[in-house]
N, CA, C and O atoms as a Maestro MAE file, in Angstrom:
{
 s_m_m2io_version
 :::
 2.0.0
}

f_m_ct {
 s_m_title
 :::
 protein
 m_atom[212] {
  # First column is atom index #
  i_m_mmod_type
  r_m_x_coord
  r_m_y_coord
  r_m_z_coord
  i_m_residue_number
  s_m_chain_name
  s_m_pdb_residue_name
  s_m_pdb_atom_name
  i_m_atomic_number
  :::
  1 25 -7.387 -91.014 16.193 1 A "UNK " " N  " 7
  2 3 -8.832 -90.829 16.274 1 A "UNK " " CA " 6
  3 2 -9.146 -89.774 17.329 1 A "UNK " " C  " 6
  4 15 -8.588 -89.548 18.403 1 A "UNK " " O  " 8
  5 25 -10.297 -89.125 16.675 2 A "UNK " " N  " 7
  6 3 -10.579 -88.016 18.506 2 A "UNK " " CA " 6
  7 2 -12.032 -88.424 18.137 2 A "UNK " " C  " 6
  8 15 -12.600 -88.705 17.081 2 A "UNK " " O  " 8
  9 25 -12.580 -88.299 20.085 3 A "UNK " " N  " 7
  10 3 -14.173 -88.271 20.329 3 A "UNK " " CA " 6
  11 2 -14.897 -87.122 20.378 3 A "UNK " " C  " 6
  12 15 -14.810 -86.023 20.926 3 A "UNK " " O  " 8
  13 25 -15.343 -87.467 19.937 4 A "UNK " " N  " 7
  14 3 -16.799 -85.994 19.796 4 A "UNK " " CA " 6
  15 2 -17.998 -86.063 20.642 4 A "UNK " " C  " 6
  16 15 -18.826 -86.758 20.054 4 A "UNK " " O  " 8
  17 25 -18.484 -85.611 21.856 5 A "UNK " " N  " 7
  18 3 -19.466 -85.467 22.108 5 A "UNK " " CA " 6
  19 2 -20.643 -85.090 21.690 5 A "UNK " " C  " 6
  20 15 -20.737 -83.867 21.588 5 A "UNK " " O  " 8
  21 25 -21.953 -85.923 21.296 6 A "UNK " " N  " 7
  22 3 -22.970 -85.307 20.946 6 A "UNK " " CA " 6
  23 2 -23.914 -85.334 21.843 6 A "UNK " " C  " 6
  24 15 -24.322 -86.265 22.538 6 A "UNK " " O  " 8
  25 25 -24.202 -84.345 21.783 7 A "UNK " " N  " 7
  26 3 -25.896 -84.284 22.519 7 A "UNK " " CA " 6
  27 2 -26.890 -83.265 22.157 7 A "UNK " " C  " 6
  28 15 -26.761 -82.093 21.804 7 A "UNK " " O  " 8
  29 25 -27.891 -83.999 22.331 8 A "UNK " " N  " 7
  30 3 -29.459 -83.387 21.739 8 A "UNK " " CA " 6
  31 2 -30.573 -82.473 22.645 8 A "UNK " " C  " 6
  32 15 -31.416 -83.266 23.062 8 A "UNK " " O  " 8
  33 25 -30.729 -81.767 22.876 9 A "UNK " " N  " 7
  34 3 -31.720 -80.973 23.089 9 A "UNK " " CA " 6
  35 2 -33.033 -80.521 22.843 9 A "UNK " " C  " 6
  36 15 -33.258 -79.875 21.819 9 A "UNK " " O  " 8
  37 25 -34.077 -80.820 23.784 10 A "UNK " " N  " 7
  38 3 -35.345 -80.195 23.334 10 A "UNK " " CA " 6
  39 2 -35.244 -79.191 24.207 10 A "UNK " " C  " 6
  40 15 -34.433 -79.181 25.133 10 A "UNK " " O  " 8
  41 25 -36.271 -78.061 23.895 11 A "UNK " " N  " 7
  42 3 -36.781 -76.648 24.403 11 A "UNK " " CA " 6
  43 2 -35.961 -76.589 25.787 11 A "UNK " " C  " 6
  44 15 -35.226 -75.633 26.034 11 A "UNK " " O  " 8
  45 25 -36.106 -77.502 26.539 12 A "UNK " " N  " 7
  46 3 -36.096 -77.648 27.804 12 A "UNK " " CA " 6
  47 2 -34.578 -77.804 28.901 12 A "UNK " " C  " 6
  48 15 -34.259 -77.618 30.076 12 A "UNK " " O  " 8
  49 25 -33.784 -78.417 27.178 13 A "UNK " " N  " 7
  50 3 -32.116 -78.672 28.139 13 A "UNK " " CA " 6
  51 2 -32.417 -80.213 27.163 13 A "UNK " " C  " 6
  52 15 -33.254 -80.496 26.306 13 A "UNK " " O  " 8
  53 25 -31.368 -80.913 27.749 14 A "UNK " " N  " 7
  54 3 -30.896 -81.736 27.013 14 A "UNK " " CA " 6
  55 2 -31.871 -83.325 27.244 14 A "UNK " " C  " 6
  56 15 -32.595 -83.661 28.181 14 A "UNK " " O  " 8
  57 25 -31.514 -84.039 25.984 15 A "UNK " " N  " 7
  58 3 -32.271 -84.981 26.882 15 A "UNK " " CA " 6
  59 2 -31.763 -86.540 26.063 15 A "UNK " " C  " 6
  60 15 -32.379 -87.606 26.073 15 A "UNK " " O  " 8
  61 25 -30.585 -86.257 25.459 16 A "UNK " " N  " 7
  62 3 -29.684 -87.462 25.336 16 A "UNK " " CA " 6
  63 2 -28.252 -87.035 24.573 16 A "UNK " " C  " 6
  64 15 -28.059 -86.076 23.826 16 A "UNK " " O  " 8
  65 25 -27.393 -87.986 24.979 17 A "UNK " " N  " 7
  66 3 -26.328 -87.989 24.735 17 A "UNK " " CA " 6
  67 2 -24.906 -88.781 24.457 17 A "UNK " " C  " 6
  68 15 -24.695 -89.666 25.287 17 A "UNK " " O  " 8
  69 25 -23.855 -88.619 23.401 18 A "UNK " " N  " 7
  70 3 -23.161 -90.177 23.050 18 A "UNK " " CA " 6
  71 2 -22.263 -89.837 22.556 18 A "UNK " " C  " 6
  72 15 -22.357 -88.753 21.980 18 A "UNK " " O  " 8
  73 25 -20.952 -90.549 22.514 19 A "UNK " " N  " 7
  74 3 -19.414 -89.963 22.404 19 A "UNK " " CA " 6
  75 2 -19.230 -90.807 20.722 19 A "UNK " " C  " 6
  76 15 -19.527 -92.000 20.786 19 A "UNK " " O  " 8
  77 25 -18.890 -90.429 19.627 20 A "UNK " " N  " 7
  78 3 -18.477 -90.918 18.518 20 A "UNK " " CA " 6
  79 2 -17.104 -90.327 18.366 20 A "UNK " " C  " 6
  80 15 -16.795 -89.181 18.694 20 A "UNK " " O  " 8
  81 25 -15.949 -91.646 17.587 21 A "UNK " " N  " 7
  82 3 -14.964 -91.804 17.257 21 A "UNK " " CA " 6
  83 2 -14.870 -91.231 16.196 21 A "UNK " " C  " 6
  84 15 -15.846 -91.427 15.471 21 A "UNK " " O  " 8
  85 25 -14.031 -90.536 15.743 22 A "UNK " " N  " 7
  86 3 -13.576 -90.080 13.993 22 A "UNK " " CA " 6
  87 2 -12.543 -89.475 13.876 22 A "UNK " " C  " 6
  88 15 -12.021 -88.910 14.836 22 A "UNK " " O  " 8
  89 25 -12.087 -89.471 12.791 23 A "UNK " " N  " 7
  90 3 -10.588 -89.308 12.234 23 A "UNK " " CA " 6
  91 2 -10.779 -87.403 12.359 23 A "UNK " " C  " 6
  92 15 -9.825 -86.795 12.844 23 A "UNK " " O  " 8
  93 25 -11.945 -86.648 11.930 24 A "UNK " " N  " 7
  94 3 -12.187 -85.399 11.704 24 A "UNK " " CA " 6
  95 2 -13.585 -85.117 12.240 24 A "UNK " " C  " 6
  96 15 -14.365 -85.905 12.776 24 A "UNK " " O  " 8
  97 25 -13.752 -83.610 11.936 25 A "UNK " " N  " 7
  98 3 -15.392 -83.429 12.265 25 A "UNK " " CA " 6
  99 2 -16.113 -84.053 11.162 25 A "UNK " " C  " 6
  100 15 -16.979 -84.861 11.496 25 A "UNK " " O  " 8
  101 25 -15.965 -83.880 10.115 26 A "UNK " " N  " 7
  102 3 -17.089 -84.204 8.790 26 A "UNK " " CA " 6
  103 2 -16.943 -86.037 8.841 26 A "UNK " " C  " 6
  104 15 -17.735 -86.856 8.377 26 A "UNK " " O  " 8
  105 25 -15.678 -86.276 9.556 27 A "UNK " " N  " 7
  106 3 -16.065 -88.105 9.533 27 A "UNK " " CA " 6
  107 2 -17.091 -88.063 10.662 27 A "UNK " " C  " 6
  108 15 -18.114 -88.681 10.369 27 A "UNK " " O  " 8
  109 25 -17.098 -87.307 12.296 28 A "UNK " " N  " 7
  110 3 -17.946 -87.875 12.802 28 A "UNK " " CA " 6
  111 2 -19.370 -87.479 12.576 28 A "UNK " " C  " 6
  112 15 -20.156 -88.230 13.155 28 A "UNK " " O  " 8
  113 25 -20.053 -86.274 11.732 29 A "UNK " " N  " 7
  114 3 -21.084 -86.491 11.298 29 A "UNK " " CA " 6
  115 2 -21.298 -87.187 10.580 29 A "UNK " " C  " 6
  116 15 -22.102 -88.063 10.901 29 A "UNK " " O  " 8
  117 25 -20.846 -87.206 9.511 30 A "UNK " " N  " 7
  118 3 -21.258 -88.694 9.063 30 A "UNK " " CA " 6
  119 2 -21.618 -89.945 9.747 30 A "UNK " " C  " 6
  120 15 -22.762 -90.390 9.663 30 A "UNK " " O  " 8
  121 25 -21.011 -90.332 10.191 31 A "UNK " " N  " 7
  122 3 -20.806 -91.439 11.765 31 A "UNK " " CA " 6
  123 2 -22.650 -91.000 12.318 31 A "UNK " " C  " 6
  124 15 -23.707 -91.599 12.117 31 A "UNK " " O  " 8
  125 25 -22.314 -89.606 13.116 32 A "UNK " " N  " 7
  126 3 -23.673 -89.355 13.661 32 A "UNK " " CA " 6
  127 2 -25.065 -89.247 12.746 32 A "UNK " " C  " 6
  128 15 -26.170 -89.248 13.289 32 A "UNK " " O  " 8
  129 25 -24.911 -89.162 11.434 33 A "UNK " " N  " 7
  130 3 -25.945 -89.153 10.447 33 A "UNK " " CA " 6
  131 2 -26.276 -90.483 10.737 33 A "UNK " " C  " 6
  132 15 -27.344 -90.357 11.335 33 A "UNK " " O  " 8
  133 25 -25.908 -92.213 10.660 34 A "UNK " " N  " 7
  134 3 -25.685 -93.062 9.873 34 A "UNK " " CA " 6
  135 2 -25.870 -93.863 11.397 34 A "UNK " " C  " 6
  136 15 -25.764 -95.078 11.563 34 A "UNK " " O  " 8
  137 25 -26.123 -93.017 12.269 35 A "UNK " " N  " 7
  138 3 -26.595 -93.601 13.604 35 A "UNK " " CA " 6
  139 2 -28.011 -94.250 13.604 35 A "UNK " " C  " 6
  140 15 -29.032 -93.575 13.474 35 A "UNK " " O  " 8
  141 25 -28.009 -95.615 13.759 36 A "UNK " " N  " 7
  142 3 -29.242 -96.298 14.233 36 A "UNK " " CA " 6
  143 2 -30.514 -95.677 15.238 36 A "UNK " " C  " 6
  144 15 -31.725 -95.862 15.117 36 A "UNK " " O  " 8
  145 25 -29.857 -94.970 16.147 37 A "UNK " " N  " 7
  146 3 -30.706 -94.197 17.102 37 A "UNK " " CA " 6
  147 2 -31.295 -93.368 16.416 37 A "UNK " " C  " 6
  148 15 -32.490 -93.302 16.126 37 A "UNK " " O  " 8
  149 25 -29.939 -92.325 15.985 38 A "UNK " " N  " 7
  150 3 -30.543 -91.089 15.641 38 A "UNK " " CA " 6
  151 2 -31.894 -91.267 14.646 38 A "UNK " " C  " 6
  152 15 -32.782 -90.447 14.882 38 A "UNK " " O  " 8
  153 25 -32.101 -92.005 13.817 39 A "UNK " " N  " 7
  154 3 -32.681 -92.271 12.723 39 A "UNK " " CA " 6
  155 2 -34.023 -92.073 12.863 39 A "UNK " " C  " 6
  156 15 -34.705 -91.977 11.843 39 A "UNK " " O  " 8
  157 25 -34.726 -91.964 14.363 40 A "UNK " " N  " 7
  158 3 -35.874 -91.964 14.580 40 A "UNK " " CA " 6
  159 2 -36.172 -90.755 16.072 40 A "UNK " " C  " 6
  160 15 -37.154 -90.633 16.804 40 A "UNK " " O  " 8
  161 25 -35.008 -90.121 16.047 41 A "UNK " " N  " 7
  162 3 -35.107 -89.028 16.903 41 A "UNK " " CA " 6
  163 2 -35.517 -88.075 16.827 41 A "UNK " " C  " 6
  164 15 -35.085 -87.330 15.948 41 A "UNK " " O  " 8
  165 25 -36.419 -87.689 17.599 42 A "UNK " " N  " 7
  166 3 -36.884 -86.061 17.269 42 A "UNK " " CA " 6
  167 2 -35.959 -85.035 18.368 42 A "UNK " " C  " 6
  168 15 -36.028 -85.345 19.557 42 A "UNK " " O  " 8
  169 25 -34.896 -83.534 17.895 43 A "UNK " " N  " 7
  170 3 -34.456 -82.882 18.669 43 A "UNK " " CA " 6
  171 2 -35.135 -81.410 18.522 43 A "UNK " " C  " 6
  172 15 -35.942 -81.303 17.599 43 A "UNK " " O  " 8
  173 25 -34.921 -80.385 19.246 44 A "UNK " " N  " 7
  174 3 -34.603 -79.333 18.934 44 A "UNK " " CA " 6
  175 2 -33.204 -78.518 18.540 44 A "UNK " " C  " 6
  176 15 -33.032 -77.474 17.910 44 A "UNK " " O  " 8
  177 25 -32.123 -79.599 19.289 45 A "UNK " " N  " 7
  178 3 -30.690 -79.137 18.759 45 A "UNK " " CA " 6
  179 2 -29.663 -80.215 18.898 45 A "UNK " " C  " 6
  180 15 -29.709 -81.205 19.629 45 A "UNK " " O  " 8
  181 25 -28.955 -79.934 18.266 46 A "UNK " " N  " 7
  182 3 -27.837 -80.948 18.297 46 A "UNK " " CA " 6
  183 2 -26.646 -80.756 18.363 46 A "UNK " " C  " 6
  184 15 -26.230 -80.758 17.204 46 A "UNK " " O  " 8
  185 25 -25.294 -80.474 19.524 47 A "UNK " " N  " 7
  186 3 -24.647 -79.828 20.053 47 A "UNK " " CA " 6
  187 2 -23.532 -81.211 19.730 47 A "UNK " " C  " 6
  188 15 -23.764 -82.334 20.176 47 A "UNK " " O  " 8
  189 25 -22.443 -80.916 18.971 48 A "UNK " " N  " 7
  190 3 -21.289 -82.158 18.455 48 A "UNK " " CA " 6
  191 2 -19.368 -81.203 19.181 48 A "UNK " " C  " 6
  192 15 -18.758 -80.494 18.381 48 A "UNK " " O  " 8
  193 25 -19.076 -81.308 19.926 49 A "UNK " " N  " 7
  194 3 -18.314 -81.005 20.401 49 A "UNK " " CA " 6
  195 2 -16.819 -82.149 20.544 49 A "UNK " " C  " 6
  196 15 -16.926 -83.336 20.849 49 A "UNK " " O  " 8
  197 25 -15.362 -81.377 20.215 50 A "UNK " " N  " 7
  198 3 -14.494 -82.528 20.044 50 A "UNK " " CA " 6
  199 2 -14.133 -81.976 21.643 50 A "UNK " " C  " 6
  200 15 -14.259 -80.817 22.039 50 A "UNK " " O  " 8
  201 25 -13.537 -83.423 22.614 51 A "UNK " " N  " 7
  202 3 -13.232 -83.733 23.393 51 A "UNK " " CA " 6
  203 2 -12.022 -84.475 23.376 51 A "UNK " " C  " 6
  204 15 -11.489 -85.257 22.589 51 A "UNK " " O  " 8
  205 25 -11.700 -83.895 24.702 52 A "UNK " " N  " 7
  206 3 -10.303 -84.502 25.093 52 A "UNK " " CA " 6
  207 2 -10.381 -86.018 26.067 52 A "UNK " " C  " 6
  208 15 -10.855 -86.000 27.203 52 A "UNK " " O  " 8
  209 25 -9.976 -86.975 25.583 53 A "UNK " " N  " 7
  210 3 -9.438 -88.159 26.367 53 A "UNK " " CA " 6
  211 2 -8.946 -88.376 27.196 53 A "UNK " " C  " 6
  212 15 -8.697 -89.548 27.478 53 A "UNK " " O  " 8
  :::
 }
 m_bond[211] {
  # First column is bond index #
  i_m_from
  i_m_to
  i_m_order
  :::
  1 1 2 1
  2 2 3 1
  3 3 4 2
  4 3 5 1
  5 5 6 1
  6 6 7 1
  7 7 8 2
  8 7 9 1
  9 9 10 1
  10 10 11 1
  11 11 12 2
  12 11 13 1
  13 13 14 1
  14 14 15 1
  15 15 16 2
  16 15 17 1
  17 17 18 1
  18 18 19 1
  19 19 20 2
  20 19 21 1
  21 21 22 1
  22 22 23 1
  23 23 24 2
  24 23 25 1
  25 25 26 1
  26 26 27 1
  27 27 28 2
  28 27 29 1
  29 29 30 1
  30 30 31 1
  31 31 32 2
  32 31 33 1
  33 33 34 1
  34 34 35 1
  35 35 36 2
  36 35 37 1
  37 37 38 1
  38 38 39 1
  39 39 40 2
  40 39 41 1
  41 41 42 1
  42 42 43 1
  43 43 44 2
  44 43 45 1
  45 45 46 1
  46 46 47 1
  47 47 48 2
  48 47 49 1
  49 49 50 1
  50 50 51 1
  51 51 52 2
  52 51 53 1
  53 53 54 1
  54 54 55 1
  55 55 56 2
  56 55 57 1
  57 57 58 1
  58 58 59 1
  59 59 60 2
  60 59 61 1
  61 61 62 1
  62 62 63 1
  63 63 64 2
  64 63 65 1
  65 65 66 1
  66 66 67 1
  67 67 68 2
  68 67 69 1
  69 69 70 1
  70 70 71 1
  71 71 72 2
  72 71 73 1
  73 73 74 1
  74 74 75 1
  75 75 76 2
  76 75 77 1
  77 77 78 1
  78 78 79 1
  79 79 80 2
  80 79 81 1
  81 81 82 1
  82 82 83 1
  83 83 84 2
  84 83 85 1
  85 85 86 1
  86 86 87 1
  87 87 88 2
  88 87 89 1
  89 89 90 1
  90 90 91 1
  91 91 92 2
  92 91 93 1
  93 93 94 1
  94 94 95 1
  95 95 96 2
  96 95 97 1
  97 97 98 1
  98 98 99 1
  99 99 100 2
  100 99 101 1
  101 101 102 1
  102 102 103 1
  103 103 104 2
  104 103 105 1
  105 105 106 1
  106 106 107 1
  107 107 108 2
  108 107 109 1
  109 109 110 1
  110 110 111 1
  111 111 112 2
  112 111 113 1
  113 113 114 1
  114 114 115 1
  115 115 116 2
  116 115 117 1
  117 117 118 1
  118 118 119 1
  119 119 120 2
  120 119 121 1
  121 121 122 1
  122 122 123 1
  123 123 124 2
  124 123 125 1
  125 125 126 1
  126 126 127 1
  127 127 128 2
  128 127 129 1
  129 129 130 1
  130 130 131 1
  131 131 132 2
  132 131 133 1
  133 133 134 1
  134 134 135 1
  135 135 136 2
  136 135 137 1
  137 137 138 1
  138 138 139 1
  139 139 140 2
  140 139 141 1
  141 141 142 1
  142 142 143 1
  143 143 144 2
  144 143 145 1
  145 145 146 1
  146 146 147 1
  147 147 148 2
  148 147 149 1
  149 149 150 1
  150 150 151 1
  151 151 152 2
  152 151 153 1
  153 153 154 1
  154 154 155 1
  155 155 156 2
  156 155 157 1
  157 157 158 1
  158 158 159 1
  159 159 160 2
  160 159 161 1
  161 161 162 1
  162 162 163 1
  163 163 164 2
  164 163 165 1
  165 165 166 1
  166 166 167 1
  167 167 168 2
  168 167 169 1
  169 169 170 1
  170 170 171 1
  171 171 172 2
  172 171 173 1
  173 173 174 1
  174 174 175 1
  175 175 176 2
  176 175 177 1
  177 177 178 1
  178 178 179 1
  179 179 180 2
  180 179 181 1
  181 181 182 1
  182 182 183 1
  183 183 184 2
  184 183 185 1
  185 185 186 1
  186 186 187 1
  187 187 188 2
  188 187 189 1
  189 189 190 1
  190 190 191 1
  191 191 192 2
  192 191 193 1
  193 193 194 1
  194 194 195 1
  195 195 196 2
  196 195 197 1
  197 197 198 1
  198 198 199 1
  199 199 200 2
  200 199 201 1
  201 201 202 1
  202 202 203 1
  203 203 204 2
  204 203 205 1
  205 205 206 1
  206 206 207 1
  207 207 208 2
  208 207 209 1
  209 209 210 1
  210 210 211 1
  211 211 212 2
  :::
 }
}
């Protein structure tokens, strides 16, 4: 498994952020689509980066 950092951005810089598990990138969007949070978030960007453990 590798973690992916996501974090969200308005105009301003960032203003939340959360590590998801996945086998690949296209598993952890999915993952991040299918997020409870996200579901009602408003961003200007959304920055998904794989990270080292």
């Amino acid at each position: 498994m590798k973690h992916y950092q996501v974090v969200g951005f308005e105009e301003d810089g960032p203003v939340f952020g959360f590590t998801v598990m996945a086998n690949n990138f296209g598993e952890a969007l999915t993952a991040i689509g299918k997020d409870y949070y996200m579901t009602d978030m408003n961003f200007y960007k959304l920055e998904t980066t794989e990270v080292e453990k």
